[in-house]
Each structure stands twice: as C-alpha cells, then as structure tokens.
C-alpha positions in Angstrom: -1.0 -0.2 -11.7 -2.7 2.6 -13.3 -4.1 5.9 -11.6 -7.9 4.6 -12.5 -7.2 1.0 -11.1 -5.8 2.4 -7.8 -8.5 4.8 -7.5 -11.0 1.8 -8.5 -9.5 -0.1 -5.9 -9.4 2.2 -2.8 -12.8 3.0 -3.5 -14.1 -0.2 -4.1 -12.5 -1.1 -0.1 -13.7 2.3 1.1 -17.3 1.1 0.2 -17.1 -2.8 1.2 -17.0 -0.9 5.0 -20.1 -0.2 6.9 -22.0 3.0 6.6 -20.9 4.0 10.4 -17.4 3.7 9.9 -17.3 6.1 6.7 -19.3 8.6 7.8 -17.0 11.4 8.5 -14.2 13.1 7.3 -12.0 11.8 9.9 -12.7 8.5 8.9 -12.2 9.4 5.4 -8.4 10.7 6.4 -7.7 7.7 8.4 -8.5 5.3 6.0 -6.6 7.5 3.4 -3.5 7.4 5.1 -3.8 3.5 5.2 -4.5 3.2 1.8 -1.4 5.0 0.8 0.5 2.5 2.0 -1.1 -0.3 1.1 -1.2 0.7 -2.9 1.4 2.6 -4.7 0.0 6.3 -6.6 1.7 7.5 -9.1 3.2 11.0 -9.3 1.0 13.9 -9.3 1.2 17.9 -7.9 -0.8 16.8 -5.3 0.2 14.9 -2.0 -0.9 11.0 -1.9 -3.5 12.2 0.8 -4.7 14.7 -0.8 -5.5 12.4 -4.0 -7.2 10.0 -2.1 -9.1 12.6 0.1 -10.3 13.8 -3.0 -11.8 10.3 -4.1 -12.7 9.8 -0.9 -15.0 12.9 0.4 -17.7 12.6 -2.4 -18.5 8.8 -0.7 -18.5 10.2 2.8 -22.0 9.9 4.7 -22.4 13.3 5.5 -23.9 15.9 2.6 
C-alpha cells in the first residue's frame, strides 16, 4: 500500500471515532502506536510514530 493510502486510511479510522476520544494529544499517540501495527509504513527518516503523529495532530480537538 502506498504512503497516501496508509495515511488516507489511518485518518479516515482516526475520524470514524467520537470527538471525546480524539481530543488530546495523548489520545492522538495512543491511537498512533496502534495504528502502526495494524498497517505497514513504508521507510522514511522519520520514526513510524512520529509519521502518524504528524497526520494525526492537525485533526486533534484542541487548537
């Protein structure tokens, strides 16, 4: 799978949850770390966490 269609598809399950359990940060790095190992990123500089972090923290609740 590509790097868009991973990215696609953690976001797409980061936003199916409700707005109270993606409101912080540490919500954000939990549900990172389990999306690591459910799909497979490919190679970059960058740790797999810090990747999907990155995704992740424009979509958190707080601003």
């Amino acid at each position: 799978m590509s790097k868009s269609n991973v990215r696609r598809a953690i976001i797409r399950e980061w936003m199916a949850l409700a707005p109270e359990q993606r409101r912080s940060g540490q919500q954000a790095l939990v549900f990172a770390r389990s999306a690591i190992e459910r799909h497979r990123l490919p190679p970059s500089r960058r740790t797999p966490c810090a990747v999907v972090m990155g995704w992740l923290k424009p979509r958190t609740g707080r601003r």
